[in-house]
Structure formats: C-alpha cells, structure tokens
C-alpha positions in Angstrom: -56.6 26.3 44.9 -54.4 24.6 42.3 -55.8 23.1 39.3 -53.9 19.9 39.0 -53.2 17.2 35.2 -50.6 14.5 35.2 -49.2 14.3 31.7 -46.1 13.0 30.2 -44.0 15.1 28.1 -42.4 14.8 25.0 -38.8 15.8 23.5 -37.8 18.6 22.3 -37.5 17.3 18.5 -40.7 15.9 18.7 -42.4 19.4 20.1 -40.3 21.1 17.2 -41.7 18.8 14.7 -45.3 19.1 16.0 -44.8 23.1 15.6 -43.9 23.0 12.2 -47.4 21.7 11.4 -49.3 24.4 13.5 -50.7 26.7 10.6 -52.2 27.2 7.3 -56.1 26.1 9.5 -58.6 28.6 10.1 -59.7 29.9 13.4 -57.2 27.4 15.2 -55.5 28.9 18.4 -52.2 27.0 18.6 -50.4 25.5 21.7 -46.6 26.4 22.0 -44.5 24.1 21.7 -43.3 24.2 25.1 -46.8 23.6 26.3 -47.3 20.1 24.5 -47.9 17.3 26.1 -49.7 14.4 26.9 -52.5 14.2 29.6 -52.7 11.0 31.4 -55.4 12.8 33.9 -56.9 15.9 34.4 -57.9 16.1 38.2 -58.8 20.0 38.4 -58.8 22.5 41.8 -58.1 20.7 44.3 -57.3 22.0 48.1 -53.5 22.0 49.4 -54.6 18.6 51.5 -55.5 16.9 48.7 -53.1 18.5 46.3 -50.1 16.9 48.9 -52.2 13.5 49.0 -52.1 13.2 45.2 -48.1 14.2 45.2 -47.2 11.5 47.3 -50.1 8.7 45.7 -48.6 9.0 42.3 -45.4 8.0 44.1 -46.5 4.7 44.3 -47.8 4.4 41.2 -45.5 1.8 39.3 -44.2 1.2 36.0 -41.7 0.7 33.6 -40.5 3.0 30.6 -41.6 2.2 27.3 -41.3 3.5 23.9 -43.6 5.5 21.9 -44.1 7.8 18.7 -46.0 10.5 17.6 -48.0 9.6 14.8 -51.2 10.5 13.3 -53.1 13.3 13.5 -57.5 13.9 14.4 -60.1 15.7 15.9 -62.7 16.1 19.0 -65.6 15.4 18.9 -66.0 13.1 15.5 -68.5 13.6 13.1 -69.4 16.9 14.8 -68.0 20.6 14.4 -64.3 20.0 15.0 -63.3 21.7 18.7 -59.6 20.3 19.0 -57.0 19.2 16.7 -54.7 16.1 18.1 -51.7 14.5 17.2 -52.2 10.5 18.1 -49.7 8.2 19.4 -48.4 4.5 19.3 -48.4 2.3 20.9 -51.1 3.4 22.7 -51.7 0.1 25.2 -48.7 1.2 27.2 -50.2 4.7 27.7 -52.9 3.8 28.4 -51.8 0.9 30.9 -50.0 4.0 32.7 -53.1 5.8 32.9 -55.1 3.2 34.0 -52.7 2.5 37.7 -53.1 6.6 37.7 -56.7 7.0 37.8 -56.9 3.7 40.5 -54.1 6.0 43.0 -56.1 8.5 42.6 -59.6 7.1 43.0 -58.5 5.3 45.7 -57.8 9.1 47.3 -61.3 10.1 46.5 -60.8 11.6 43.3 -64.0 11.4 41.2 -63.5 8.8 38.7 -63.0 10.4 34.9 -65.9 9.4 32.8 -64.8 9.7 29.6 -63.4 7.0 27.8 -59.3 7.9 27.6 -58.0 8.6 24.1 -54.5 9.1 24.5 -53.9 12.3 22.5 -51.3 15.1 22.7 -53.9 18.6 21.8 -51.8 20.9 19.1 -54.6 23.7 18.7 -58.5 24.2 19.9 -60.7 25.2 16.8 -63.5 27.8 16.7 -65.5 28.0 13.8 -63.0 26.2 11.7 -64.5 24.3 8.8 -64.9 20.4 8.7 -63.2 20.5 4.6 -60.5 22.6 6.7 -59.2 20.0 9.1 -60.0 17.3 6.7 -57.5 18.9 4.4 -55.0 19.6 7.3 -55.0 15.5 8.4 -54.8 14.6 4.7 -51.9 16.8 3.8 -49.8 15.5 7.1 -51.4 11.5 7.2 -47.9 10.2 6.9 -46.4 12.1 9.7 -44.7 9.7 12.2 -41.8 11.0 14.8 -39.2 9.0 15.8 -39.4 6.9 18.7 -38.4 8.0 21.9 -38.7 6.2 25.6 -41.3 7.6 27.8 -39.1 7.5 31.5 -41.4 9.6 33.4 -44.9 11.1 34.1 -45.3 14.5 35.9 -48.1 16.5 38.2 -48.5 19.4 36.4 -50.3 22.9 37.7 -52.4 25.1 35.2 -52.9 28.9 35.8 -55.6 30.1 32.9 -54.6 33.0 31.7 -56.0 35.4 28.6 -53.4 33.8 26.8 -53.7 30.2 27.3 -52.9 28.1 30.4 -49.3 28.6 31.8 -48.3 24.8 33.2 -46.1 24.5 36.4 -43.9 21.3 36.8 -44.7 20.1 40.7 -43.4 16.6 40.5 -42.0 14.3 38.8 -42.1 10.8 38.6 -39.6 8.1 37.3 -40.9 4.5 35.4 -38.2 1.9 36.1 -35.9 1.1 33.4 -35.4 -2.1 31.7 -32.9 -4.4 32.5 -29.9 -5.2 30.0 
C-alpha cells in the first residue's frame, strides 16, 4: 500500500540556499536538498481505491498561486528536547488557506481528519540527542535568513518509500493553482 503526503515544492535556489545551512548541529540527520518540501497533508497507507479517489479529489481542489518566502528558522516540539529542525515561511495565511480546501477534499473521502494544529513548515533535519544551547545557537546564528520570493503555482501527491536512508518521495500528481489575471 502507498503511503501518500501532498506537499508543495520549492525552487531550486531556495533548496540550495536551505542546504548551505545544514551543518555545524549535533546529532542532526539532514534532508537532501532534493527532498525539501512543504507538507500540506500527510494522509499515510492508503489502498489503491482510495489512493485513485484522493488523485482525482485534489483535482477539484481550487486555488490561485501566490507568493511566498522562506524565512525563519525553529524547532518541534517547543520548550521540550528539540526532535525537528524547520525552516518557516511567509505569508503563511495563503498556505495555510490551501491546506485547509485540502484536508475538506479529503475528509469529505473519509480520510481521518488531521488533529494537529497545521504549522506550515518545510523540515531541514530530525534531531536525536542534540542539545537545546545547540539549536538555539543554530536559529540565532541564521535569524536573519529570508529567501527570495517565489510564486507557489502548484501542489503535488507525493508517495514515500522508507528506506534505511531516509524516505525516497515519488511525484504522482500534480496539480496547478490558477494564475492571476494581468
């Protein structure tokens, strides 16, 4: 059974960028650039039925492109051992507007709803062991980090193999957010 995320990707500049700040913290296990992204919705296995039902539901799901930047960086969970190490985003409401008219196509499939409150977030490494002073350092050496903007035109349906070197992502659809008119 595939295990199924809709995310939105970002440029290549802005993936290069984010690279150049993945080292110099402790017991952090780094995700290639090629592997950044976005998650608008992690849905998990689902059967090929349902897996086909969700490709064509996110067809319907309207929108129009919008702009956005990199910027800021955190951790998860706060004020607790630091397990993930994010880079934010802004303006957020449009994200999360986007992820919002996701979750509704697919609840209205029978997709358990997500309980956790949405923090758009694109995840540049998972931490284990890593002290607090360490990623506290990291976010105050790189607070001014912005990237430049760039239009979000699409989301995607990704598939995840996990491997025992990370999760290997599979483009299986795509799907365009209407442009602006002139």
């Amino acid at each position: 059974m595939p295990r199924l995320f809709v995310a939105m990707d970002l440029p290549q500049l802005v993936a290069a960028e984010l690279a150049a700040f993945c080292c110099g913290v402790p017991g952090a296990r780094w995700v290639a650039p090629e592997q950044l992204h976005l998650t608008l919705r992690f849905i998990g296995e689902v059967d090929g039925g349902l897996g086909r039902e969700i490709r064509e539901a996110l067809q319907a799901v309207a929108g129009s492109a919008f702009d956005l930047r990199v910027k800021g960086f955190g951790f998860f969970p706060p004020r607790k051992q630091p397990r993930v190490l994010w880079a934010g985003v802004e303006p957020a409401d449009e994200v999360t507007a986007l992820r919002n008219r996701i979750e509704r196509a697919l609840v209205g499939l029978g997709v358990a709803p997500e309980m956790r409150k949405f923090s758009p977030h694109i995840t540049l490494a998972r931490l284990d062991g890593t002290p607090v002073s360490r990623v506290t350092q990291f976010l105050a050496g790189n607070s001014l980090y912005a990237s430049p903007a760039f239009t979000v035109s699409e989301f995607y349906l990704y598939s995840s193999v996990l491997t025992p070197k990370g999760a290997i992502h599979n483009s299986e659809a795509s799907y365009p957010l209407a442009m602006a008119a002139l």
